[in-house]
N, CA, C and O atoms as a Maestro MAE file, in Angstrom:
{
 s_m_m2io_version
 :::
 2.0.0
}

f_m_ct {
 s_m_title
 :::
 protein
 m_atom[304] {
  # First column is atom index #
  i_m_mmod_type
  r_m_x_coord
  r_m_y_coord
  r_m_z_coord
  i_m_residue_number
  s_m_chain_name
  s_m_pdb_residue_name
  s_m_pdb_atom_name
  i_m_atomic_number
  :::
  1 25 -28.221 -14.667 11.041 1 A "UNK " " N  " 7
  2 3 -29.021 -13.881 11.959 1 A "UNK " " CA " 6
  3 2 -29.487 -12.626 11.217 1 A "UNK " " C  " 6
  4 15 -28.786 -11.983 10.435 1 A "UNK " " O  " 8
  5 25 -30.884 -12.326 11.589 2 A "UNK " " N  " 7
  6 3 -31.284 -11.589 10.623 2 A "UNK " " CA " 6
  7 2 -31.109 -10.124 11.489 2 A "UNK " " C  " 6
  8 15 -31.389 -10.210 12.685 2 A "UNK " " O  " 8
  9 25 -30.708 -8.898 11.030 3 A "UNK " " N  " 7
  10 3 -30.456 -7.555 11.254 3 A "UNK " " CA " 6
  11 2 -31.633 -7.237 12.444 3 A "UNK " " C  " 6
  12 15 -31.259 -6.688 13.481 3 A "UNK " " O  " 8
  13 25 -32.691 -7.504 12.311 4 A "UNK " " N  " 7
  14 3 -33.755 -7.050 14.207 4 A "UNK " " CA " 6
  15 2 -33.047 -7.448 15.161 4 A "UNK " " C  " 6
  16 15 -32.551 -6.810 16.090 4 A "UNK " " O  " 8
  17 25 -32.985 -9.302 14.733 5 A "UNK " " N  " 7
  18 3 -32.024 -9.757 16.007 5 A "UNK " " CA " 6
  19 2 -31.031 -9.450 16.544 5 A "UNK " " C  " 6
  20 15 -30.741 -9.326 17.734 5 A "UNK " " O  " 8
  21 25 -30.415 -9.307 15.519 6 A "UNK " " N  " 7
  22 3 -28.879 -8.610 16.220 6 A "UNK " " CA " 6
  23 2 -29.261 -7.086 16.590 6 A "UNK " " C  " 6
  24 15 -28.221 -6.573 17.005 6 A "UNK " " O  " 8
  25 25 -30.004 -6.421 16.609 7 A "UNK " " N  " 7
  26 3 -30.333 -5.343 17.285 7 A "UNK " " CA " 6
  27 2 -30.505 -5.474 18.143 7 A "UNK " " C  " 6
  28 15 -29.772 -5.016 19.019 7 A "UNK " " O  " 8
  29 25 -31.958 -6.430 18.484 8 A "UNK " " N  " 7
  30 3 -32.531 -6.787 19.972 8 A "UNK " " CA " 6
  31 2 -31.159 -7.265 20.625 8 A "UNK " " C  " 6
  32 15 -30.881 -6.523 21.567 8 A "UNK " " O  " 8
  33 25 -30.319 -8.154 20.450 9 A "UNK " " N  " 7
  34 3 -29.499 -8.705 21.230 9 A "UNK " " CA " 6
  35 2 -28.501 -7.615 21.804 9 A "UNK " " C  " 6
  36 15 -28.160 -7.645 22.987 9 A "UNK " " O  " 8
  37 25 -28.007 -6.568 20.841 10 A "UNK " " N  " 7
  38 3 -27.268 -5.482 20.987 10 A "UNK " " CA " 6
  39 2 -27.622 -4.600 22.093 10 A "UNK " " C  " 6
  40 15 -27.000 -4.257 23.098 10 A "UNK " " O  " 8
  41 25 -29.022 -4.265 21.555 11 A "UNK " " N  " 7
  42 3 -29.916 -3.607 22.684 11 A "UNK " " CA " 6
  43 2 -30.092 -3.758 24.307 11 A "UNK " " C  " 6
  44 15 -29.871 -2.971 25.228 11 A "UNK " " O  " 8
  45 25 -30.712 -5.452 24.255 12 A "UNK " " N  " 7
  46 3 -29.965 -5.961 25.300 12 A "UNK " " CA " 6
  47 2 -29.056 -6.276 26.405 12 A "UNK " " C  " 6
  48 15 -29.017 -6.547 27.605 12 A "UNK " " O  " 8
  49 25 -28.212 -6.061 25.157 13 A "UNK " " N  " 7
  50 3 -26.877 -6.162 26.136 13 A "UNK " " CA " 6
  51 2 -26.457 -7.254 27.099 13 A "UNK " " C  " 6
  52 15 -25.834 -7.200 28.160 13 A "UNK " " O  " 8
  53 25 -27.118 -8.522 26.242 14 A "UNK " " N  " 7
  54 3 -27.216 -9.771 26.541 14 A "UNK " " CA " 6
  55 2 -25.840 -10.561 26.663 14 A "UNK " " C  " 6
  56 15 -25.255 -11.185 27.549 14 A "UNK " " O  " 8
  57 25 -25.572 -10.156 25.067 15 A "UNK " " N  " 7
  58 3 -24.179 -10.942 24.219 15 A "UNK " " CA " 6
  59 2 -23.295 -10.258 23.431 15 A "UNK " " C  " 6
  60 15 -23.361 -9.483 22.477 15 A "UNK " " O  " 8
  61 25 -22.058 -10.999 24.412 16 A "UNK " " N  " 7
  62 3 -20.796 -10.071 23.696 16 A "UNK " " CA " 6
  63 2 -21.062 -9.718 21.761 16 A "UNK " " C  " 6
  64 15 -20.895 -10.752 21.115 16 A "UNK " " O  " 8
  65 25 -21.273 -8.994 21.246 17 A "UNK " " N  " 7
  66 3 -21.341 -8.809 20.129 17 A "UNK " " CA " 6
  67 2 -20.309 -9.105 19.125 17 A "UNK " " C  " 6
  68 15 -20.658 -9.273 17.956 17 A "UNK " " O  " 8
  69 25 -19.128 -9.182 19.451 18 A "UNK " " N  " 7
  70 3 -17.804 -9.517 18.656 18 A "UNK " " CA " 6
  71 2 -18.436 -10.514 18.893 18 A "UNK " " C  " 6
  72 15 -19.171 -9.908 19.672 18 A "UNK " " O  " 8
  73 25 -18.932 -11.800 18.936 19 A "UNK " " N  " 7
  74 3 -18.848 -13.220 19.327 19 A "UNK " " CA " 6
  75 2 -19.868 -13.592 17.723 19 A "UNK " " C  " 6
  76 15 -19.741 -14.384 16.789 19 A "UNK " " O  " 8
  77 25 -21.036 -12.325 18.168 20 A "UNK " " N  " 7
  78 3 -21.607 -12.815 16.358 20 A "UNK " " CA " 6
  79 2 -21.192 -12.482 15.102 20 A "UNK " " C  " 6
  80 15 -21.753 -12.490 14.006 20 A "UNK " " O  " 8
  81 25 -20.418 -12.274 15.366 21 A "UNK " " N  " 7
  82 3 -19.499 -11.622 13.367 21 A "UNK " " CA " 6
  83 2 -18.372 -12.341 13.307 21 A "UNK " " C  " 6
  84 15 -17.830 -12.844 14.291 21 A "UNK " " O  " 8
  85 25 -17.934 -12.428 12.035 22 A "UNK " " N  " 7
  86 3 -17.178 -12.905 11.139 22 A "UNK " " CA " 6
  87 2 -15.854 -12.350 10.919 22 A "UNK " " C  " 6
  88 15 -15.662 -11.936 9.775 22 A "UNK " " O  " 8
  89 25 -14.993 -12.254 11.661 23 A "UNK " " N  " 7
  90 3 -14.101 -11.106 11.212 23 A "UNK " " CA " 6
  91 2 -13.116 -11.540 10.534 23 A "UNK " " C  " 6
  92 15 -12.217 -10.728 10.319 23 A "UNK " " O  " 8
  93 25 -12.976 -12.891 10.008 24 A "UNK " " N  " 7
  94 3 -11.962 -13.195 9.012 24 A "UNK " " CA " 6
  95 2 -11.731 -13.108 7.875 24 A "UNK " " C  " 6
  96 15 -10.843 -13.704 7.266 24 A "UNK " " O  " 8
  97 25 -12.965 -11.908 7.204 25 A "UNK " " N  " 7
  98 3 -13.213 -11.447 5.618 25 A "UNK " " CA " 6
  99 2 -13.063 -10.104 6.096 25 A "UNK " " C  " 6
  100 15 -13.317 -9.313 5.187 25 A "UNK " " O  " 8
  101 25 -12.703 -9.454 7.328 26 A "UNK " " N  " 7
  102 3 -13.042 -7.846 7.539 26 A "UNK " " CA " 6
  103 2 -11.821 -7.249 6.909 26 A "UNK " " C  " 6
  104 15 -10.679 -7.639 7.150 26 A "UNK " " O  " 8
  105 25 -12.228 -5.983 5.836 27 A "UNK " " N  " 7
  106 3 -10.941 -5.423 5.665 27 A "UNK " " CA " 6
  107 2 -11.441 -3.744 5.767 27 A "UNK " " C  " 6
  108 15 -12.574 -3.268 5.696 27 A "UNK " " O  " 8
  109 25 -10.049 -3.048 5.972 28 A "UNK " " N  " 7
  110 3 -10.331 -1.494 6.006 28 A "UNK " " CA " 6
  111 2 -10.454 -0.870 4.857 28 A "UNK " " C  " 6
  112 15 -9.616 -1.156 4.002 28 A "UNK " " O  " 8
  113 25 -11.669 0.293 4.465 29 A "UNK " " N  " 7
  114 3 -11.823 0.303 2.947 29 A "UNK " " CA " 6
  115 2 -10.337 1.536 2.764 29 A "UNK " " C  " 6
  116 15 -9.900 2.121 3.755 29 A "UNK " " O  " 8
  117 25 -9.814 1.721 1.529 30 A "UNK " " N  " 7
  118 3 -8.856 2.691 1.567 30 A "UNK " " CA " 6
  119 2 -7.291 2.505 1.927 30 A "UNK " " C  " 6
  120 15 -6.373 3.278 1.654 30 A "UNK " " O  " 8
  121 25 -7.221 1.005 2.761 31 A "UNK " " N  " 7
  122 3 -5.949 1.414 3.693 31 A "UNK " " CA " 6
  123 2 -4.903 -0.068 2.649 31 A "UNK " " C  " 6
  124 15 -3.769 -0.484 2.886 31 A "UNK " " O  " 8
  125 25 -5.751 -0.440 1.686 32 A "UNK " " N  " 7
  126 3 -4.421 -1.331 1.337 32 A "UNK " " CA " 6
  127 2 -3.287 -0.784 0.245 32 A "UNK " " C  " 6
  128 15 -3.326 0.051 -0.658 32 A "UNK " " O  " 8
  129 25 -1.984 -1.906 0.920 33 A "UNK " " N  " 7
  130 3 -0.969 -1.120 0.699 33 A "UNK " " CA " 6
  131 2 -0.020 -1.668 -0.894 33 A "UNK " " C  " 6
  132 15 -0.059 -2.690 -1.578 33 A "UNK " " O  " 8
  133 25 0.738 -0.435 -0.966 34 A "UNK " " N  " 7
  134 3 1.276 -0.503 -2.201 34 A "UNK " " CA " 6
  135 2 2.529 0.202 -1.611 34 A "UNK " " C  " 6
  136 15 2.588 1.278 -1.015 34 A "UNK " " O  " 8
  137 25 3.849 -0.971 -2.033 35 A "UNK " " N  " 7
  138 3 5.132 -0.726 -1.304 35 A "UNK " " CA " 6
  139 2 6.120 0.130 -3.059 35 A "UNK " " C  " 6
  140 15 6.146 -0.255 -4.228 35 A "UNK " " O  " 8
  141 25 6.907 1.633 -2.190 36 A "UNK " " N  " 7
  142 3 7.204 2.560 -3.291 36 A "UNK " " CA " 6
  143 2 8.839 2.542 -2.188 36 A "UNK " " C  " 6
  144 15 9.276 2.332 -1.057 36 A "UNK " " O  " 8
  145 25 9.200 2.946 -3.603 37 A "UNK " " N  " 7
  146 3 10.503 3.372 -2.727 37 A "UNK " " CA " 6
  147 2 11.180 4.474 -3.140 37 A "UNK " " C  " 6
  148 15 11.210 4.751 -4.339 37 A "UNK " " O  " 8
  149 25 11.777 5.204 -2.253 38 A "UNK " " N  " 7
  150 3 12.044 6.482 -2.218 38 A "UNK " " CA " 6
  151 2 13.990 6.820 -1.472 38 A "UNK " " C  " 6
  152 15 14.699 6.750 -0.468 38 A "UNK " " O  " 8
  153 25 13.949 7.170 -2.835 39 A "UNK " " N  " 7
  154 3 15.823 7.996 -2.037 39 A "UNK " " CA " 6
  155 2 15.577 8.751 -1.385 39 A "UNK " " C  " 6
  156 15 14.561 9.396 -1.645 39 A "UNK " " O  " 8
  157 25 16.444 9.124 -0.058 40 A "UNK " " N  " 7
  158 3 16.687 9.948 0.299 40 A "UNK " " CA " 6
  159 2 17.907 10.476 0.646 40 A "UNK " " C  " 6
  160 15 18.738 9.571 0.728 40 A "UNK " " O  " 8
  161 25 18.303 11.413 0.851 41 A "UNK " " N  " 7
  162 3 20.084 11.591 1.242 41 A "UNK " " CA " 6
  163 2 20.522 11.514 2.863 41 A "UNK " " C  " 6
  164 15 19.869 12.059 3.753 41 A "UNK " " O  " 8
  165 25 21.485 10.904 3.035 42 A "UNK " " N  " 7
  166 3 21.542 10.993 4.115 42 A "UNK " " CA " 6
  167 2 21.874 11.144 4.950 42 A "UNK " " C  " 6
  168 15 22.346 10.427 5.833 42 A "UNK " " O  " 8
  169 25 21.565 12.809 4.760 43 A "UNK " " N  " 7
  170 3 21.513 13.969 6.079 43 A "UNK " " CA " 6
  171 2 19.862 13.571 6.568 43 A "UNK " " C  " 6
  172 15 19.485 13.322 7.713 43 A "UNK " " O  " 8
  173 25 19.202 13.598 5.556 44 A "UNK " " N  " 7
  174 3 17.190 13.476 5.659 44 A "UNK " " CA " 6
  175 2 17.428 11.737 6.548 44 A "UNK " " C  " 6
  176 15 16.736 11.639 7.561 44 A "UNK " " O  " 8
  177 25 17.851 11.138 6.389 45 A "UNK " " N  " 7
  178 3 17.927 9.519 7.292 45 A "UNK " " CA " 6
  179 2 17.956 9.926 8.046 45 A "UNK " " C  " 6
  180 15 16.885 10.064 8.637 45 A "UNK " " O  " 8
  181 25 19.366 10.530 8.742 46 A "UNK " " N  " 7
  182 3 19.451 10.714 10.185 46 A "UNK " " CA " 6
  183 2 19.037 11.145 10.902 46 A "UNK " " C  " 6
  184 15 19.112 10.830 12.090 46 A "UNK " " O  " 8
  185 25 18.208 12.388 10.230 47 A "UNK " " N  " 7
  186 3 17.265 13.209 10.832 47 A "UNK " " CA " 6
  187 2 16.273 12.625 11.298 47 A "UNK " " C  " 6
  188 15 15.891 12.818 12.453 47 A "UNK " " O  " 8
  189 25 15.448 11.468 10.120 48 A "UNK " " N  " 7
  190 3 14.548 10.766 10.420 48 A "UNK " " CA " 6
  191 2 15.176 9.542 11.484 48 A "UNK " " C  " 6
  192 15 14.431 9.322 12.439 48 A "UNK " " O  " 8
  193 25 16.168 8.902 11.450 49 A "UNK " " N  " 7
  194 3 16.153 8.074 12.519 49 A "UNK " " CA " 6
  195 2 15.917 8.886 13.836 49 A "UNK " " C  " 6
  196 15 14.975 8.697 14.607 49 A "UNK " " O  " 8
  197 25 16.843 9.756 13.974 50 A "UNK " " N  " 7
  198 3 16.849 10.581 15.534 50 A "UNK " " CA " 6
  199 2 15.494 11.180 15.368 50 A "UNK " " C  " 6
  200 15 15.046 10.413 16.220 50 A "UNK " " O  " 8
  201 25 14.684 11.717 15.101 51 A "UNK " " N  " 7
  202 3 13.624 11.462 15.224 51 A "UNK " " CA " 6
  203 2 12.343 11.099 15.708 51 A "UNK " " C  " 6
  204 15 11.488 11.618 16.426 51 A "UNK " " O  " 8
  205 25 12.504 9.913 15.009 52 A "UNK " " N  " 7
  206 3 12.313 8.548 14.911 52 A "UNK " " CA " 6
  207 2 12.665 7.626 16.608 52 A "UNK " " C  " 6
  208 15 11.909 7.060 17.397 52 A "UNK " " O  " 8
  209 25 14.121 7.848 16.601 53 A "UNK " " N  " 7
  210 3 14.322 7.023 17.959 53 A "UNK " " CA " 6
  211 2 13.658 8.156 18.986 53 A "UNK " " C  " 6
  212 15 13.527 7.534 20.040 53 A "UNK " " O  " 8
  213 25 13.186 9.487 19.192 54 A "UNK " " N  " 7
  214 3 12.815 10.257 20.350 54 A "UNK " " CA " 6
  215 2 11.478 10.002 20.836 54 A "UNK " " C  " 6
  216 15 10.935 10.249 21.913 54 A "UNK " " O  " 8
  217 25 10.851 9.115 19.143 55 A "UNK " " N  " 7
  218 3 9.308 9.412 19.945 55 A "UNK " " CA " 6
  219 2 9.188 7.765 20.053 55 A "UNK " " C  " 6
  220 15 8.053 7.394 20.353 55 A "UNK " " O  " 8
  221 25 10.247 6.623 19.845 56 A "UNK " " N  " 7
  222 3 10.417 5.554 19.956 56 A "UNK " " CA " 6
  223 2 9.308 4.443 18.852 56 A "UNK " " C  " 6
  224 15 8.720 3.388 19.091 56 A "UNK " " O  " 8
  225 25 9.414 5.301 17.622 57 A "UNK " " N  " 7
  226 3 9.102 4.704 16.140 57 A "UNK " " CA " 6
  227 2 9.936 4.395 15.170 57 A "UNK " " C  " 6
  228 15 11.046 4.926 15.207 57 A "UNK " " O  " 8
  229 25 9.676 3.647 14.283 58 A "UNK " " N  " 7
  230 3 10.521 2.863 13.509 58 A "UNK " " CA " 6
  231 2 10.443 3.982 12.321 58 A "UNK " " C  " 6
  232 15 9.393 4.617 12.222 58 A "UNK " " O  " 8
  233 25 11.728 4.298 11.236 59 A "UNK " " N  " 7
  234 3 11.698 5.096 10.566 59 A "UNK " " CA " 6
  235 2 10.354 5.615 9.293 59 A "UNK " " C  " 6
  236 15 9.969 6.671 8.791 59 A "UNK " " O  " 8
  237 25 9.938 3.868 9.188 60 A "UNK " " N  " 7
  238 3 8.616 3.844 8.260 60 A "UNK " " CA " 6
  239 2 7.495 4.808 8.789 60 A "UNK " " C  " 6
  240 15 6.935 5.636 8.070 60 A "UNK " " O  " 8
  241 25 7.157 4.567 10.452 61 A "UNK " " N  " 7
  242 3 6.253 5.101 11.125 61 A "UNK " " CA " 6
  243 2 6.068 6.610 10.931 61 A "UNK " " C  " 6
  244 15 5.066 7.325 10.898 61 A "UNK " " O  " 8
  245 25 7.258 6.824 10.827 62 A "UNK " " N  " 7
  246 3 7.253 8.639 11.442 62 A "UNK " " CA " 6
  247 2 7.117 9.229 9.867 62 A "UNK " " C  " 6
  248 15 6.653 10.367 9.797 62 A "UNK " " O  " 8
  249 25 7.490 8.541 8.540 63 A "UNK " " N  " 7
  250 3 7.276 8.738 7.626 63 A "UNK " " CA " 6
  251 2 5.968 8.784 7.231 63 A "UNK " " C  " 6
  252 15 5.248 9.751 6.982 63 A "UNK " " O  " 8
  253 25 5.788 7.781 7.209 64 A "UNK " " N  " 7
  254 3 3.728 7.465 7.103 64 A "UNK " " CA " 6
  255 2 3.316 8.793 7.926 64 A "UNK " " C  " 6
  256 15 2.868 9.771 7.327 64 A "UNK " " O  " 8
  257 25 3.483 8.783 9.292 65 A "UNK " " N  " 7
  258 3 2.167 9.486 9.784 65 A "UNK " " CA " 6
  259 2 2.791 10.961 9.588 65 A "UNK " " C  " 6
  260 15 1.967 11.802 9.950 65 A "UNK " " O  " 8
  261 25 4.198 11.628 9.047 66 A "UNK " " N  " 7
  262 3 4.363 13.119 8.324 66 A "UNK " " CA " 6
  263 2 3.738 13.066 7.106 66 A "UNK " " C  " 6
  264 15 3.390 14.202 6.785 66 A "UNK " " O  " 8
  265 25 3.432 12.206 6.254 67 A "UNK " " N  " 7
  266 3 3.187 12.288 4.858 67 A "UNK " " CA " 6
  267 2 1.611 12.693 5.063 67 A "UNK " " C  " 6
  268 15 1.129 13.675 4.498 67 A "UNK " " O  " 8
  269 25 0.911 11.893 5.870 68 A "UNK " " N  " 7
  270 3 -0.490 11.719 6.518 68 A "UNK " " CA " 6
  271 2 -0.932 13.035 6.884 68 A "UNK " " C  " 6
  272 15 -1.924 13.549 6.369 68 A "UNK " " O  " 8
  273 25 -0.163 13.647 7.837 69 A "UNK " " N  " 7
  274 3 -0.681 14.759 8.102 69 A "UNK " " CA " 6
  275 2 -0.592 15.643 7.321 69 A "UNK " " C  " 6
  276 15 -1.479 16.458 7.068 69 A "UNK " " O  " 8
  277 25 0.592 15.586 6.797 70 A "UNK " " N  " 7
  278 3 0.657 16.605 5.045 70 A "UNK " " CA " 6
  279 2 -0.394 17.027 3.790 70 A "UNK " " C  " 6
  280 15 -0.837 18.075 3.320 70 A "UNK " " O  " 8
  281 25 -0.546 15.366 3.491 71 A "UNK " " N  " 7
  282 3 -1.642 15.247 2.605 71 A "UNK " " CA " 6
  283 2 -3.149 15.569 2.740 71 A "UNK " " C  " 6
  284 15 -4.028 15.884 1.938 71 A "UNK " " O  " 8
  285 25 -3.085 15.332 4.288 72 A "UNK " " N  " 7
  286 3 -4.151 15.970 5.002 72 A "UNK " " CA " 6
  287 2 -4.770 17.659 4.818 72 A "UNK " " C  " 6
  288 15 -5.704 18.163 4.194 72 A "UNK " " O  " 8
  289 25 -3.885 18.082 5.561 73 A "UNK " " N  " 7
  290 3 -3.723 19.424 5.856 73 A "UNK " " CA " 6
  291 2 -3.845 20.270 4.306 73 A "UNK " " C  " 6
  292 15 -4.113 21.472 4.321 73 A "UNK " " O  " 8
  293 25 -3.623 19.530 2.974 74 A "UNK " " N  " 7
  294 3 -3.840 20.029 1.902 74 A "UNK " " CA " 6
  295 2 -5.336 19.934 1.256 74 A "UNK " " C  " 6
  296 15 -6.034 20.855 0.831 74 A "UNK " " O  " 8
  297 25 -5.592 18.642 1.309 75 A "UNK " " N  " 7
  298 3 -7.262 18.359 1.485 75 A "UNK " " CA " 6
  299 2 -8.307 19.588 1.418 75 A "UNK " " C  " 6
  300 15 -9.167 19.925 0.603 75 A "UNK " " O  " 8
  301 25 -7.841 20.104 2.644 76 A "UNK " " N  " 7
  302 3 -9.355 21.146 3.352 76 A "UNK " " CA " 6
  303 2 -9.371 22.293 2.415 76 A "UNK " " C  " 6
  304 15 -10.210 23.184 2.546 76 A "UNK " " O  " 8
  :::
 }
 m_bond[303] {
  # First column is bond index #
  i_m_from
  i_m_to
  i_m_order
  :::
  1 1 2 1
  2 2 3 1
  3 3 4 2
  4 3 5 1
  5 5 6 1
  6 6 7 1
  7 7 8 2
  8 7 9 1
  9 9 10 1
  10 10 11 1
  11 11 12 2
  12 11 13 1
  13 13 14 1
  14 14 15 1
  15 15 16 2
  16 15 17 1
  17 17 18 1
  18 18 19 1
  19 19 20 2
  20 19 21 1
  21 21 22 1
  22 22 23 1
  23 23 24 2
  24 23 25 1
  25 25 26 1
  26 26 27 1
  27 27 28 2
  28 27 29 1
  29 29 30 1
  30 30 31 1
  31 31 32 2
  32 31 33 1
  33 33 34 1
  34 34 35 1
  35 35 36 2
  36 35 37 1
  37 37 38 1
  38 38 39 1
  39 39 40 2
  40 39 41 1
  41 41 42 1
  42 42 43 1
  43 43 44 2
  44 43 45 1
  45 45 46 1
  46 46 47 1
  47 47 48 2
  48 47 49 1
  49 49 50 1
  50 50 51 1
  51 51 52 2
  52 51 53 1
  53 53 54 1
  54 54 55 1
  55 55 56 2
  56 55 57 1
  57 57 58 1
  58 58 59 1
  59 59 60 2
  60 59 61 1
  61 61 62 1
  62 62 63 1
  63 63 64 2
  64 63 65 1
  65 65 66 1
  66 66 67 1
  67 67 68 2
  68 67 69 1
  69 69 70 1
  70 70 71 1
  71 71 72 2
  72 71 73 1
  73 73 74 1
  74 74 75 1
  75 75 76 2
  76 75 77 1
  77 77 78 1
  78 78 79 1
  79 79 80 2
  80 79 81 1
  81 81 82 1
  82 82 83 1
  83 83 84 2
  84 83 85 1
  85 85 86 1
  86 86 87 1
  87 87 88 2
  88 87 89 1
  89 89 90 1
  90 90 91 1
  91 91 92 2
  92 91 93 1
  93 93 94 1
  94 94 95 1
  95 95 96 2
  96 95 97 1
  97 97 98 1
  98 98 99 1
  99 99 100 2
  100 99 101 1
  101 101 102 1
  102 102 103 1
  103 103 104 2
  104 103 105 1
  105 105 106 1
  106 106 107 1
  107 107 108 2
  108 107 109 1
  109 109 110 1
  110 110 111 1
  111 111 112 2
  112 111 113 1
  113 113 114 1
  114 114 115 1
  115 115 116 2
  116 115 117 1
  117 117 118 1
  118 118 119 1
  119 119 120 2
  120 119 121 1
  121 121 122 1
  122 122 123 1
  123 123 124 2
  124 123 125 1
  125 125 126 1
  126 126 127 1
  127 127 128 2
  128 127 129 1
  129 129 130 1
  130 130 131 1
  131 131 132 2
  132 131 133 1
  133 133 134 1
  134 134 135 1
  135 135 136 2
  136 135 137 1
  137 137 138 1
  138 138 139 1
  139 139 140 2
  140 139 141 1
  141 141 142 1
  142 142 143 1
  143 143 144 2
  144 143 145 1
  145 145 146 1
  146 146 147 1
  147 147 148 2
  148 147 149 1
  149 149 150 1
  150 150 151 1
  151 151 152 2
  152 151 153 1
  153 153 154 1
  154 154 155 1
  155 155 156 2
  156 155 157 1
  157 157 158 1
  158 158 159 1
  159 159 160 2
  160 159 161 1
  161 161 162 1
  162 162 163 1
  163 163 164 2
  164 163 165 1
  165 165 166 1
  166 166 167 1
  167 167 168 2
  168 167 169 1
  169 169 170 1
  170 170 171 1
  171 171 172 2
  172 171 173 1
  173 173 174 1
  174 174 175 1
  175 175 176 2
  176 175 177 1
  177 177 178 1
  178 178 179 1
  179 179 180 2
  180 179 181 1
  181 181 182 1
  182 182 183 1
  183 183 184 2
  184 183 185 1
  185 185 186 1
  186 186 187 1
  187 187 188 2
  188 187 189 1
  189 189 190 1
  190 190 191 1
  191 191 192 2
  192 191 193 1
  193 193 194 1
  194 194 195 1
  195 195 196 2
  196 195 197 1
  197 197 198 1
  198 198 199 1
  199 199 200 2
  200 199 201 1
  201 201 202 1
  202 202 203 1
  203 203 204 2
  204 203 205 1
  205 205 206 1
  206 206 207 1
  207 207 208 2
  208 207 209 1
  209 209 210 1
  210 210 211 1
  211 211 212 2
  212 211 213 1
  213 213 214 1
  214 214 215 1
  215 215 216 2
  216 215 217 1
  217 217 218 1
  218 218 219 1
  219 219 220 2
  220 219 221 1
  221 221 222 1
  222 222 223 1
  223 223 224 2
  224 223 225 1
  225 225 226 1
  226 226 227 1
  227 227 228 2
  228 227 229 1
  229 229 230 1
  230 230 231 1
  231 231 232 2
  232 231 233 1
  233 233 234 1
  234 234 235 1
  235 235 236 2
  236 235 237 1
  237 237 238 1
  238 238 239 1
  239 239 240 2
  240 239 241 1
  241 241 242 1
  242 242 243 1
  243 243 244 2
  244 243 245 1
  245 245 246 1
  246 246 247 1
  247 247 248 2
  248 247 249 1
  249 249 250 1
  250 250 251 1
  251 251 252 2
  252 251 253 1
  253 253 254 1
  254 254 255 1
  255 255 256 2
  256 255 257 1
  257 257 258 1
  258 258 259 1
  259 259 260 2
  260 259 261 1
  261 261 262 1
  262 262 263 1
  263 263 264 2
  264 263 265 1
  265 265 266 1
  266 266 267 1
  267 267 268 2
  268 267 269 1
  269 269 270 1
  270 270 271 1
  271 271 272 2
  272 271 273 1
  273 273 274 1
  274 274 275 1
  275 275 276 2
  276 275 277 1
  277 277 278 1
  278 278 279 1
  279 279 280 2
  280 279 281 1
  281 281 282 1
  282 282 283 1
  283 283 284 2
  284 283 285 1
  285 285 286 1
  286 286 287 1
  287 287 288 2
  288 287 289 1
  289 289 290 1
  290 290 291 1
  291 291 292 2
  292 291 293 1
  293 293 294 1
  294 294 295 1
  295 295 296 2
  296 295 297 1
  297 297 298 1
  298 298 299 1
  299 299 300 2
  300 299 301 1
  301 301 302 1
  302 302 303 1
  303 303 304 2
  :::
 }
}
């Protein structure tokens, strides 16, 4: 389907649009992963489990999204 069409159809608002794409080649640019491993002592575990169990995330989670906002916040 050539790029007008799928406009007009979009436009429309004819046809579910997920229905014309391909999403079994879709990937996120940036987000693939590379598994590291890291000591920690553990007083820093427990901290991170309890944590971890308050906001009801798995220890990886709360790691990822502190590192995230970290690396972030240095960025700007």
């Amino acid at each position: 389907m050539k790029a007008k069409e799928f406009d007009k159809k979009f436009d429309d608002n004819k046809t579910d649009m997920l229905e014309q794409l391909d999403l079994s080649s879709i990937t996120r640019p940036n987000q693939t992963q590379k598994r590291v491993n890291v000591d920690f002592p553990v007083w820093m575990i427990e901290l991170l489990d309890r944590e971890a169990s308050k906001l009801g995330v798995t220890r990886q989670s709360i790691i990822k999204v502190w590192l995230a906002e970290r690396l972030q916040g240095t960025s700007r």
